[in-house]
N, C-alpha and C positions, 0 to 999 in steps of 0.2 A: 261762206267761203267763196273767195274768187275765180271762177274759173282757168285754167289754164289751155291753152291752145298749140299744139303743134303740128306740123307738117310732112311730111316725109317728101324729101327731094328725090328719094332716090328711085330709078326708073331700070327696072328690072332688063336683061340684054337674052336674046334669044343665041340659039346656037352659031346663028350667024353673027352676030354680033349688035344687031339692029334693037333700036329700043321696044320694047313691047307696049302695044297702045293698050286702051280702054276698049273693049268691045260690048256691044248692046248684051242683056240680059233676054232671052225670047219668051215674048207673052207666055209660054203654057209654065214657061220656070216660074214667074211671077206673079202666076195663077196660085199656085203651091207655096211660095214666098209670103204671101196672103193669109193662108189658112194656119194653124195653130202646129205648124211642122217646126219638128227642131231639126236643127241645123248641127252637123259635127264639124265645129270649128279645127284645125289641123296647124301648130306652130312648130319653130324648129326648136332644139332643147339649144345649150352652148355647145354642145356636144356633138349639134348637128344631129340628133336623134326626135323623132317624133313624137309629141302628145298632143294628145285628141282630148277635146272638152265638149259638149255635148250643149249648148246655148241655143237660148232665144233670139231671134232676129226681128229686123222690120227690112223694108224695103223703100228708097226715094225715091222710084223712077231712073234711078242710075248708079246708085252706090247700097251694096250690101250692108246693112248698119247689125254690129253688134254692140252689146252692153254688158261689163264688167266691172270690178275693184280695183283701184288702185293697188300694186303689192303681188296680185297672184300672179301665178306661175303664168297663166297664159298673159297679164301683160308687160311681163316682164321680157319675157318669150319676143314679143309685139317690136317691143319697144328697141330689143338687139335685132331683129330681123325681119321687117314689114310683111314677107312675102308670106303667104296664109294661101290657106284650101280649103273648100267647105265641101260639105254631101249633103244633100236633103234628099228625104225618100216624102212621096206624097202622100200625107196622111189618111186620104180615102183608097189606094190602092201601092202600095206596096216596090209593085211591079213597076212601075214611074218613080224616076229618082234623075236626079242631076249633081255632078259638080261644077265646083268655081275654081279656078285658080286664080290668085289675083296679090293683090297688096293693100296695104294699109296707108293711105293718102291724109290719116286726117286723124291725130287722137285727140280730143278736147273730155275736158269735166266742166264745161259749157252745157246746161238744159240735161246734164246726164242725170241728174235723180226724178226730173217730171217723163225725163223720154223711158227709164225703168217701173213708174207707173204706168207709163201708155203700154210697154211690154206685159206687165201686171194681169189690163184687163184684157187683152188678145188671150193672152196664154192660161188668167187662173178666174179671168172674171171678175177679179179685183180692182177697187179704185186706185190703192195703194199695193205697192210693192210689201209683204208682208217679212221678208226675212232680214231687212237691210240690217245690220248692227245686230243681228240674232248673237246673242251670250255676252254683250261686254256690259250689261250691267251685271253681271254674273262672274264674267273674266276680268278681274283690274288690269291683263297684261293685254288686252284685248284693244284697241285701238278701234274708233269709228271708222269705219269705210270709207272711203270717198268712189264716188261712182265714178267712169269712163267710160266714154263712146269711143268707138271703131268706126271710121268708115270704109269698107273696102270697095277697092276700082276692080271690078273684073276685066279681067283679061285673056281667059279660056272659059267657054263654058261649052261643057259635053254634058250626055245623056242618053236615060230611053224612056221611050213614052209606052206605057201599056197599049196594046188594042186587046180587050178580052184578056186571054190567059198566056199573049206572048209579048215580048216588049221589043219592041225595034227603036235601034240607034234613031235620035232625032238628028 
């Protein structure tokens, strides 16, 4: 199947009315971006109400990548309203935790079923992505997946870094 590639033009405005840039990701978040942390992905409903999905990520050096289905909720979510949140806590201490706020620059089904294996072996050790199409030789009404990449630009990122048993704002 062919990929498909879109874009998102739209450039989110602060309180003052100024466009909102891309801001660096800082080394120690992408220290933790690294390791086998899930990410709680955060979209808007139509409704303007919040749901939270709980994903695997990778990181390019500049854009938060996630990876999902065509069809669900959260890209559907995406795809009416770019602007996304994420939370990581850091899998070796708890007490370290960061968010993003940011947007969605980029959703392609480009490289999205090899870059879901690569998520595979970071997160289960696996070559291959084990669930993709889980029950539709089982379900007829069941339709195959088609994968989708996320790229998001951040554009806020706060936090706190643990020392010991206290966490101070980074």
């Amino acid at each position: 199947m062919e990929g498909r590639r879109e874009s998102t033009r739209h450039a989110p405005r602060g309180r003052d009315g100024e466009a909102k840039v891309a801001v660096a990701i800082p080394e120690w978040c992408q220290e933790i971006l690294k390791k086998r942390a899930f990410v709680h992905l955060a979209t808007a409903m139509a409704d303007g109400s919040p749901q939270v999905s709980p994903v695997w990520c990778d990181f390019d050096g500049a854009y938060v990548i996630v990876n999902s289905a065509v069809g669900r909720l959260k890209d559907r979510n995406i795809r009416r309203r770019p602007e996304v949140a994420l939370s990581c806590i850091d899998p070796d201490n708890p007490y370290t935790r960061f968010e993003i706020r940011g947007r969605v620059v980029e959703i392609t089904e480009e490289g999205a079923d090899e870059h879901i294996d690569k998520l595979a072996k970071k997160y289960l050790g696996l070559d291959v992505y084990p669930f993709k199409n889980l029950g539709v030789d089982k379900f007829p009404y069941r339709k195959p997946e088609r994968r989708v990449i996320y790229k998001i630009e951040p554009l806020r990122v706060s936090g706190l870094v643990a020392e010991g048993d206290v966490a101070k704002p980074s």
